[in-house]
C-alpha positions as CSV (number, residue, x, y, z in Angstrom):
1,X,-98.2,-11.9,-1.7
2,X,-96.2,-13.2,0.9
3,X,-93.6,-10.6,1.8
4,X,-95.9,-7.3,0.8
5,X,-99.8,-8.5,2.2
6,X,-100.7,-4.9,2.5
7,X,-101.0,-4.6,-1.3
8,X,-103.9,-6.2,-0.7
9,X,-106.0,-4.0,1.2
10,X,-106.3,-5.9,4.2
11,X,-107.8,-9.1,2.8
12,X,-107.7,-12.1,4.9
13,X,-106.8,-15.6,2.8
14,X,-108.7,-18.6,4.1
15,X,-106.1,-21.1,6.1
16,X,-106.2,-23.5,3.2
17,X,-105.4,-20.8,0.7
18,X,-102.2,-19.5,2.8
19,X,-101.2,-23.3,3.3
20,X,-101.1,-23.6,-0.4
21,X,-99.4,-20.1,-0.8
22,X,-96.9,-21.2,2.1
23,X,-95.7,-23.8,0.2
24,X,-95.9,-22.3,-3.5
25,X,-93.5,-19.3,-2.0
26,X,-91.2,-22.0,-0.5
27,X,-90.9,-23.9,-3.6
28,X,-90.2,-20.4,-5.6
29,X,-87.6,-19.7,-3.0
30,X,-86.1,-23.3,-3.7
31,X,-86.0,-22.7,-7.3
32,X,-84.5,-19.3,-6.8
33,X,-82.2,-20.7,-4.6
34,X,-81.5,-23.4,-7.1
35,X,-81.0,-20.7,-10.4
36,X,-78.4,-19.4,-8.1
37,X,-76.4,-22.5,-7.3
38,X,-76.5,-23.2,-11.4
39,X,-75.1,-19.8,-11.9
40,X,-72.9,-20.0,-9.5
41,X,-71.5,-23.5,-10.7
42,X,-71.3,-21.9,-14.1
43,X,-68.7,-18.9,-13.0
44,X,-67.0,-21.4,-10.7
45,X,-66.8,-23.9,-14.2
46,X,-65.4,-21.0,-15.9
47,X,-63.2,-19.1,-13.7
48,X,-65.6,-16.0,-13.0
49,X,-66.6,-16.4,-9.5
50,X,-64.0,-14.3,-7.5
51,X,-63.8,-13.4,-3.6
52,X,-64.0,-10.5,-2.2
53,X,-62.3,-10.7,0.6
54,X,-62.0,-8.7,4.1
55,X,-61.1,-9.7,7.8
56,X,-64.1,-11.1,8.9
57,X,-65.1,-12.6,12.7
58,X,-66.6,-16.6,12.0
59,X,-68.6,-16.0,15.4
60,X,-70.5,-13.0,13.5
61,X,-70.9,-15.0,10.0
62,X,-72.2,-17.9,11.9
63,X,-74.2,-16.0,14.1
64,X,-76.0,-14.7,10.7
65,X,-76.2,-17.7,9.3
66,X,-77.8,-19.3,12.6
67,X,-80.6,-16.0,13.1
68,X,-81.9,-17.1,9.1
69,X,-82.4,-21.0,10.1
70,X,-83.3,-21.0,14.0
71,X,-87.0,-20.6,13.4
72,X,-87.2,-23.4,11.0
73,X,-84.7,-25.5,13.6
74,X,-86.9,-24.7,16.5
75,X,-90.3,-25.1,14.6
76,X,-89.0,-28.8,14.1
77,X,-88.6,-29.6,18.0
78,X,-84.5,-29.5,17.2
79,X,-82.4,-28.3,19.9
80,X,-79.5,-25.5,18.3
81,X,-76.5,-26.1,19.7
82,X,-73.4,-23.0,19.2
83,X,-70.6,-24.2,20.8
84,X,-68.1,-21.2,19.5
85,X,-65.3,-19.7,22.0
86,X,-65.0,-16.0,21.8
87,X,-61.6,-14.2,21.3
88,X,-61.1,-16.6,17.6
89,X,-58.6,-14.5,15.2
90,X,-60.3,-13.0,12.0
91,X,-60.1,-14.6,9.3
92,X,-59.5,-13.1,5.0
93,X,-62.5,-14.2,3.4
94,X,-65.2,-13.4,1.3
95,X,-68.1,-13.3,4.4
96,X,-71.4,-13.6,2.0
97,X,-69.7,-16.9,0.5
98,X,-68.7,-18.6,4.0
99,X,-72.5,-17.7,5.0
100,X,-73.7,-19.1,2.0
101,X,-71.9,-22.1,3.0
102,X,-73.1,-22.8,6.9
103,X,-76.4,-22.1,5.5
104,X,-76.4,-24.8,3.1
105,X,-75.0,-27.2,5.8
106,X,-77.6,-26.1,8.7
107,X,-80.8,-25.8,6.5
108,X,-79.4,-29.7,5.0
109,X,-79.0,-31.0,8.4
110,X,-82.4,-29.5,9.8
111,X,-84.3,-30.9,6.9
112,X,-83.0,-34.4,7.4
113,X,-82.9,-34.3,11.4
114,X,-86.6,-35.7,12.7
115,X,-85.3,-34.9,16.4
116,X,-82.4,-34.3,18.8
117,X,-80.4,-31.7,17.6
118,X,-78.4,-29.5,15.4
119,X,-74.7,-28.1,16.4
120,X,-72.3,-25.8,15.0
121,X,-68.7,-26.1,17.1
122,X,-65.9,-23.9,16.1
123,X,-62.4,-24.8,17.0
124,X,-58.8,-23.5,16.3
125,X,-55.8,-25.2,15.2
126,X,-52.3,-24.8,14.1
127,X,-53.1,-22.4,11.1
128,X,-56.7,-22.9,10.4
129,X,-60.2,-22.8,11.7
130,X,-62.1,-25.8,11.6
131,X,-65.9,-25.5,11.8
132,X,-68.5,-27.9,12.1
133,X,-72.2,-28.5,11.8
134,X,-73.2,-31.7,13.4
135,X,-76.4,-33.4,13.2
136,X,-78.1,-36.5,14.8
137,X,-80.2,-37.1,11.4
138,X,-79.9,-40.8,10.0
139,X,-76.4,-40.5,8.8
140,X,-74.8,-41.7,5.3
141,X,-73.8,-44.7,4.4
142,X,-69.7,-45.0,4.1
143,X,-70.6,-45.9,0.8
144,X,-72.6,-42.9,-0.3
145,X,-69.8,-40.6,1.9
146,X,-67.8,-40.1,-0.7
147,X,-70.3,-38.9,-3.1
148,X,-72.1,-36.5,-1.4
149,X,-69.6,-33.9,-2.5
150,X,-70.6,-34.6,-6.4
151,X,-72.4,-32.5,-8.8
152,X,-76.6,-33.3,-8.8
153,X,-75.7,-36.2,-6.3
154,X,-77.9,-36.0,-3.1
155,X,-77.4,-38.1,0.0
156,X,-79.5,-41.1,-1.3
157,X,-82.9,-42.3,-0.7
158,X,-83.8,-40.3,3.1
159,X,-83.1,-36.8,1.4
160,X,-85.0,-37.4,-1.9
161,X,-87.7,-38.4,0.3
162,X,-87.4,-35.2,2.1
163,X,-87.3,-33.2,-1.3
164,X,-85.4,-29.7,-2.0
165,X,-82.3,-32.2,-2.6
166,X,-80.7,-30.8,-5.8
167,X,-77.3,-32.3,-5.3
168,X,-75.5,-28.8,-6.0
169,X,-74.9,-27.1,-2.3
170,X,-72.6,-29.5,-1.0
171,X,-69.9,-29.2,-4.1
172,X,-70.6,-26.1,-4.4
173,X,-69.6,-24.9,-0.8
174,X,-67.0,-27.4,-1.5
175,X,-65.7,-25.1,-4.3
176,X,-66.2,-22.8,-2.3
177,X,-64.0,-23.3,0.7
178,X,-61.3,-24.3,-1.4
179,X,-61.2,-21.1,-3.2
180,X,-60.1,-20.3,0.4
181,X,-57.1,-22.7,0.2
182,X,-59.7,-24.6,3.2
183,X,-61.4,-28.1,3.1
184,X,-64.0,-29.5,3.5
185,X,-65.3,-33.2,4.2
186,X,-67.7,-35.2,6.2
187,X,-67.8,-37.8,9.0
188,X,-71.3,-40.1,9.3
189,X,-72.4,-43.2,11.4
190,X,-76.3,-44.8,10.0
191,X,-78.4,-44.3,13.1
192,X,-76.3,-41.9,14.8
193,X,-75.7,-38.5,12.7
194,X,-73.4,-36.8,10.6
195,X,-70.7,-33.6,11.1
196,X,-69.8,-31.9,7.8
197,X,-67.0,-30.1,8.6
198,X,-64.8,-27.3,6.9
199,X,-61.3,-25.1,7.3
200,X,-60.7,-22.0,6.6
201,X,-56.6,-20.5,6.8
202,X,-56.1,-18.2,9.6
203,X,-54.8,-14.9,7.9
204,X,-51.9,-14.4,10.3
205,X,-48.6,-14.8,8.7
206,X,-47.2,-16.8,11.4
207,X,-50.1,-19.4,11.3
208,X,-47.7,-21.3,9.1
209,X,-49.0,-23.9,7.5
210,X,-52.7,-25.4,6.6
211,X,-52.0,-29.3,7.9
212,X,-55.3,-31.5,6.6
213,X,-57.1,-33.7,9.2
214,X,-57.8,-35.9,5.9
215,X,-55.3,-38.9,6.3
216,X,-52.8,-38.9,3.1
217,X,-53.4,-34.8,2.5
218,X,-51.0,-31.9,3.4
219,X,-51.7,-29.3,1.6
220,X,-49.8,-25.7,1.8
221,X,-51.3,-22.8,1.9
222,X,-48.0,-20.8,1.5
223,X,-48.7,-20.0,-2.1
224,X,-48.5,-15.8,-2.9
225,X,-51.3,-14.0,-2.0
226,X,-53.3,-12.5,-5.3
227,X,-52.0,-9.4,-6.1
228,X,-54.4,-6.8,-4.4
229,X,-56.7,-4.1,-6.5
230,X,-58.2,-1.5,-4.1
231,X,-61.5,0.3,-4.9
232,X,-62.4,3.7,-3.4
233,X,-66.1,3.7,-3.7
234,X,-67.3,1.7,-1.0
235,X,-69.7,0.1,-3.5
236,X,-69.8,-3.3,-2.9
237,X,-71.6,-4.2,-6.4
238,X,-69.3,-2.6,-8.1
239,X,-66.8,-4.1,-6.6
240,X,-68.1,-7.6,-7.0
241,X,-68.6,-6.8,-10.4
242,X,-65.0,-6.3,-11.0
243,X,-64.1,-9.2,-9.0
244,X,-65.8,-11.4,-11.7
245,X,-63.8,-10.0,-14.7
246,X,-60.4,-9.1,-13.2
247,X,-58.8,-12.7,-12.9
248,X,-56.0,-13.0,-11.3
249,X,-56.7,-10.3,-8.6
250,X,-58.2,-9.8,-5.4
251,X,-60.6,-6.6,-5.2
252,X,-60.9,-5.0,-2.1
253,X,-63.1,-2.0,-0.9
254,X,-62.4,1.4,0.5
255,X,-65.3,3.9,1.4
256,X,-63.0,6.8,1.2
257,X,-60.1,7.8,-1.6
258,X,-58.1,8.7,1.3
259,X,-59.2,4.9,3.3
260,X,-58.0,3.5,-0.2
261,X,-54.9,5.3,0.0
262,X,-53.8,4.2,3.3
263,X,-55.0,0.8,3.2
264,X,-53.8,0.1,-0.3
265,X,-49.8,1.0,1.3
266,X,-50.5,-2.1,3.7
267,X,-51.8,-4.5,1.3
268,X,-48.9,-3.4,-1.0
269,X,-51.5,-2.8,-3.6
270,X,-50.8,-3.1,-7.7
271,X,-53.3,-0.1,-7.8
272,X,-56.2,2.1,-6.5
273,X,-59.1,2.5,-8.7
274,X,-61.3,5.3,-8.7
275,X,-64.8,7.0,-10.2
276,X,-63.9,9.9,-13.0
277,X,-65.9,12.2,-10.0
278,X,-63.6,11.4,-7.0
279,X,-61.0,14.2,-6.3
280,X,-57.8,12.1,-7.0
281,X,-54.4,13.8,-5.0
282,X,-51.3,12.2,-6.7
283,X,-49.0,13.2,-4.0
284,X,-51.0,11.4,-0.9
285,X,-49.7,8.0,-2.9
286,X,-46.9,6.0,-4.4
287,X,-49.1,3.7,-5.9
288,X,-50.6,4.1,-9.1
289,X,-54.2,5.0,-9.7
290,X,-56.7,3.7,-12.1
291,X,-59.5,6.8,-12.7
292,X,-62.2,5.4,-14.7
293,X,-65.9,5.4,-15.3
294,X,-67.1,3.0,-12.7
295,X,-70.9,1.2,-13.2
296,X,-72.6,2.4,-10.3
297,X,-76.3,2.5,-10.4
298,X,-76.0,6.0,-9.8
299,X,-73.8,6.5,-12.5
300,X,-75.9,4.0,-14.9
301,X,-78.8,6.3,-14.2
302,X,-77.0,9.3,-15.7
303,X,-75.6,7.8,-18.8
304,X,-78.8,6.3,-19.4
305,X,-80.4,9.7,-19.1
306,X,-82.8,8.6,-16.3
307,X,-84.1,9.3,-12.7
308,X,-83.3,5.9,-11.2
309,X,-81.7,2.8,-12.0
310,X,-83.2,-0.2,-9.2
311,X,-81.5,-3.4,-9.5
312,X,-83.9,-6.5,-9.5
313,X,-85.3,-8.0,-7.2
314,X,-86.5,-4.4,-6.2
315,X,-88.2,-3.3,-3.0
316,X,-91.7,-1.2,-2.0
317,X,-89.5,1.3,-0.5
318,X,-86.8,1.1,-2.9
319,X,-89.4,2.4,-5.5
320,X,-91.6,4.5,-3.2
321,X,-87.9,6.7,-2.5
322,X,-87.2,6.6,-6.5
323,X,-90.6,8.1,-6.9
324,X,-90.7,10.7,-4.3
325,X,-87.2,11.5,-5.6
326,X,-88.5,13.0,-9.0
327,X,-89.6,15.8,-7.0
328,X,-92.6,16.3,-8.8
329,X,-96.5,15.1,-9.1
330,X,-97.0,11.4,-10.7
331,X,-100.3,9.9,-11.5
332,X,-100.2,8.2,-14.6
333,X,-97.7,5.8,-14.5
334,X,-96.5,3.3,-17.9
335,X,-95.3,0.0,-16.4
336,X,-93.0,-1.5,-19.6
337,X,-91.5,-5.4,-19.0
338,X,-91.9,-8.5,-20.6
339,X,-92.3,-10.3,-17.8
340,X,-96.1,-10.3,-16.7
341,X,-95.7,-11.8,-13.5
342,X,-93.1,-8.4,-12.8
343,X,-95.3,-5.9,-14.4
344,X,-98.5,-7.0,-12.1
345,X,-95.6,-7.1,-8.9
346,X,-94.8,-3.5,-9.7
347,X,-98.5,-2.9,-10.2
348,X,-99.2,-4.4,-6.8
349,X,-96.3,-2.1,-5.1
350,X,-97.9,0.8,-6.9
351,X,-100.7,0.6,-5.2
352,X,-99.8,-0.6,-1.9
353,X,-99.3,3.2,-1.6
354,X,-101.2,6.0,-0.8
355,X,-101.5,7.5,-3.7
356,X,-104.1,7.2,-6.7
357,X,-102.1,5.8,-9.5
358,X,-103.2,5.0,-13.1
359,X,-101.2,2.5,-14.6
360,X,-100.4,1.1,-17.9
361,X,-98.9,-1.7,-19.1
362,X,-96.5,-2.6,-22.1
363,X,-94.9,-5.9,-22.8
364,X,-92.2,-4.6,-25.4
365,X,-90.6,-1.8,-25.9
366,X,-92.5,-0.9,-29.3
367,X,-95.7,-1.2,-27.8
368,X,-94.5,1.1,-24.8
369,X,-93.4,4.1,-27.5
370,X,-96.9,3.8,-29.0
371,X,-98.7,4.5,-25.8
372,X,-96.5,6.6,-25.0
373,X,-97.3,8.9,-28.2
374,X,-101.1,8.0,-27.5
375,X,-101.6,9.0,-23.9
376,X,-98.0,10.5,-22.5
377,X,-97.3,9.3,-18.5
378,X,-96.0,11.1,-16.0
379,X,-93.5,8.0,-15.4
380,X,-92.2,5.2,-17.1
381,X,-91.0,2.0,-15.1
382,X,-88.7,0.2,-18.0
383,X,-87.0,-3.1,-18.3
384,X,-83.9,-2.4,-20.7
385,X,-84.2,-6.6,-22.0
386,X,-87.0,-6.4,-24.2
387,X,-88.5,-7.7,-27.5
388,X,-89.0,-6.1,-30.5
389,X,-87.7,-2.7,-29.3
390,X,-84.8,-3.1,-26.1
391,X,-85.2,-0.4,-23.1
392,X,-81.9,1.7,-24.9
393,X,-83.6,1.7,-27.8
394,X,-87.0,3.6,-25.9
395,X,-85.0,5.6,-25.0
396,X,-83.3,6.8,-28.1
397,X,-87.1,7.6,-29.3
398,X,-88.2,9.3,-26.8
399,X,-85.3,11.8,-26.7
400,X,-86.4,12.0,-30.5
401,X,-90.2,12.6,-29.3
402,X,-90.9,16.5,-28.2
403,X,-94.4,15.1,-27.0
404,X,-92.3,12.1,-24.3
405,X,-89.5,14.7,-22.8
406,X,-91.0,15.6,-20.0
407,X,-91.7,12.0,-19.0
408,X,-89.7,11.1,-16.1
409,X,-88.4,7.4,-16.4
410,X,-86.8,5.1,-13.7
411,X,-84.8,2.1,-14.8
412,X,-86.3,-1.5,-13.5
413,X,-83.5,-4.1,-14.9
414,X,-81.0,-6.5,-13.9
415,X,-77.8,-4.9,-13.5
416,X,-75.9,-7.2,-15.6
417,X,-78.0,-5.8,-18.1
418,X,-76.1,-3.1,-18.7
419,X,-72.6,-5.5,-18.0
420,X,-70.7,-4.9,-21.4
421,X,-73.6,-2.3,-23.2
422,X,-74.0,0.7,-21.5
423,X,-71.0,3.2,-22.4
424,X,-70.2,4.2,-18.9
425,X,-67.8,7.3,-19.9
426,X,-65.2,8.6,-22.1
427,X,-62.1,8.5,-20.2
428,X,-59.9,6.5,-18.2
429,X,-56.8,7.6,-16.9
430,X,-54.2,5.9,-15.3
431,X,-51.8,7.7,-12.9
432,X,-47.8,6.2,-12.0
433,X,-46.8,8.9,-9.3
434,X,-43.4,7.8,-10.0
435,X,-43.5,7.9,-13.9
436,X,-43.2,5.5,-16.8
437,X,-40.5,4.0,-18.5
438,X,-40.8,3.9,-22.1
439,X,-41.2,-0.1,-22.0
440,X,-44.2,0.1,-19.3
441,X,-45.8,3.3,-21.5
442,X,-45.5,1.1,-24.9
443,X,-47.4,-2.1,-23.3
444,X,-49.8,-0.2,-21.3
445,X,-50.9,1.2,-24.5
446,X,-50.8,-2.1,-26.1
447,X,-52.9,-3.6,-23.7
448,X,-55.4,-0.8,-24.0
449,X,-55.5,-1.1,-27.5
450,X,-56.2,-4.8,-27.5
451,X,-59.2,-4.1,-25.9
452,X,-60.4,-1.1,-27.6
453,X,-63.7,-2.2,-30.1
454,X,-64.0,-0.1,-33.2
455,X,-65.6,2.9,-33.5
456,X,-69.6,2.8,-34.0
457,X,-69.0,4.9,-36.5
458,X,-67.3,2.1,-38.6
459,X,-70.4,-0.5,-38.0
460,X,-72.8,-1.3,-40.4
461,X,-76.5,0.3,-39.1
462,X,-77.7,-2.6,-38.0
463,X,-74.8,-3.2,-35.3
464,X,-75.0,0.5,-34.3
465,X,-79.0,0.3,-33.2
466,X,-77.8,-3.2,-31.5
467,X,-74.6,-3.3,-30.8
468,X,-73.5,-6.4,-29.4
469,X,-71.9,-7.1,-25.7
470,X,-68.7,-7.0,-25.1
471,X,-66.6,-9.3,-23.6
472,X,-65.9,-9.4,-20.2
């Protein structure tokens, strides 16, 4: 209602009614925002939150950070204040999680900041950045100073009274600057303001050390670099995907077999992996390369056997291009998801366009094969987490159903979904340009092995309708 009005047909809401909507969206955003932070604390609790890494400019992340927030600054009478000198070195890190950081920081000190201001100040020392986000809000006690930085603890009694204080963003982007070998800590005076402040390693070799500001801390950041893994895709999911379940290494992205090539020489990469479909020239590389079936949407959508795969939260155009993509004339139109509030979401993107849909609904996947068989559509719009029946298994009937063939259907599910579930392919090579020895052939296929599931064939019926997810 809020991001997609014209679904509406032009109606104007009453200013009480958008008030109220105003703040219903904002308190969705916040628990959105808060589902996140949870998950995110859950990967960081078990060691499946990785970086992906890249030489990124601080100016630009905080200049992205700053564009999301100023309106709310401003609309508070704050003054924003970027005190950040150009010609800073780059820095290796992981740019959505250093954004996701400075957000939290700004958005915490505009919400507790009645007036004066709100600065960010950027400064670099020997080895490390230091940035800051300075407020003159009421400050925090020295007492409370050193909790601030614990799990579900907010900053006392002035943020509860402000709401939206969960207690998670500040150890989180704790965690999170860490994982960067930074810092991060806070200086306050009651009355006066606070400056959360955090470090980030320069990623030039001669930087030498990371020297704390903290009194009593000296920490090193000389430890070896994770050994480097370099995708040739240029898909970013895909890549974050990986990042989660290959500990141990740092996943970087090429857009180009040939980019991977070059850039996995100067990273002194442990290996290159690449999609089954890439052209894969041995002789442009020393090191080895990993050709397997990589879970791209695109590549989800064929073994699925469908038109589309869209990854929740999905957009108007998103499924306006899926549609036109079919290449063909769609009127009726099955709409099959548990999730009600979803199913009348796509209903209201459906007809947002110009075009005179009839749509159906289905809130399992047992009651989507029946109308299906009753009344074929033209399209099918399926979540693969369902009850009674799961989107594979609609699938499996309606290949089995002459009548539902020619019903085009484009995926609407999560895509961690499919994490685990989907068989993505057959084949996975892996390529040593300069050859094995017989000791690196025998525990490559032993490490293979060890993560090689039994045959289907082997499991009882019940397991082969559902089989279970795989460990990541």
């Amino acid at each position: 209602m809020m991001t997609s009005p014209g679904s509406y047909g032009g109606a104007i809401l009453p200013a009480a009614y958008r008030g109220d909507l105003i703040a219903i969206y904002r308190s969705a955003q916040h628990l959105l925002a808060l589902t996140e932070d949870v998950l995110d604390l859950a990967r960081l609790e078990v060691g499946k939150l990785g970086l992906f890494r890249e030489q990124v400019d601080v100016g630009q992340i905080i200049d992205e950070a700053v564009a999301l927030v100023r309106d709310y600054v401003e609309a508070k009478g704050l003054k924003l204040i970027l005190e950040v000198p150009s010609g800073l070195p780059t820095v290796n890190a992981d740019r959505l999680r250093i954004r996701q950081v400075l957000l939290n920081l700004l958005t915490n000190a505009a919400r507790l900041t009645d007036r004066g201001h709100v600065r960010v100040q950027v400064a670099k020392d020997e080895g490390y950045l230091r940035v800051s986000v300075e407020d003159s809000g009421p400050g925090i006690p020295p007492e409370d100073q050193a909790r601030v930085f614990r799990l579900f603890v907010t900053q006392g009694k002035r943020t509860a009274e402000k709401g939206m204080g969960a207690g998670l963003g500040l150890p989180i982007s704790k965690r999170f600057v860490e994982l960067h070998g930074g810092e991060m800590g806070v200086e306050s005076t009651v009355g006066v303001g606070s400056r959360f402040w955090f470090t980030l390693p320069l990623s030039d070799p001669k930087a030498g050390k990371h020297a704390s500001t903290r009194a009593g801390l000296d920490r090193s950041v000389s430890e070896p670099p994770s050994p480097v893994v370099m995708l040739a895709t240029g898909d970013r999911r895909t890549a974050q995907c990986l990042q989660r379940h290959l500990n141990g290494y740092r996943v970087e992205v090429a857009d180009s077999y040939e980019e991977a090539c070059r850039r996995a020489l100067e990273a002194r990469a442990t290996a290159i992996l690449a999609d089954l479909t890439q052209t894969v020239d041995v002789e442009s590389t020393c090191i080895p390369v990993v050709c397997c079936p990589l879970a791209r949407t695109g590549r989800l959508a064929e073994v699925l056997g469908v038109a589309a795969y869209l990854v929740k939260p999905i957009s108007r155009e998103a499924l306006r291009e899926a549609i036109q993509g079919l290449g063909r004339p769609v009127r009726r139109v099955l709409i099959a998801d548990d999730d009600t509030r979803f199913v009348r979401f796509l209903a209201r993107l459906l007809n947002a366009e110009d075009r005179d849909f009839l749509i159906q609904y289905a809130h399992n996947g047992q009651e989507a094969i029946e109308k299906m068989l009753a009344d074929p559509p033209d399209l099918l719009l399926l979540d693969l987490a369902m009850p009674s029946l799961d989107g594979i298994g609609v699938l499996s009937r309606m290949r089995s159903e002459s009548a539902l063939r020619k019903t085009a259907v484009i995926v609407v599910s999560a895509y961690e979904e499919t994490e685990g579930t989907a068989p993505l392919g057959t084949e996975v090579r892996l390529i040593k340009p300069e050859g094995f020895r017989l000791v690196e052939l025998t525990q490559v296929i032993g490490a293979a092995l060890s993560h090689v599931s039994p045959p289907r064939a082997f499991a009882a019926p019940s397991e082969r309708e559902h089989p279970a997810k795989q460990p990541g």
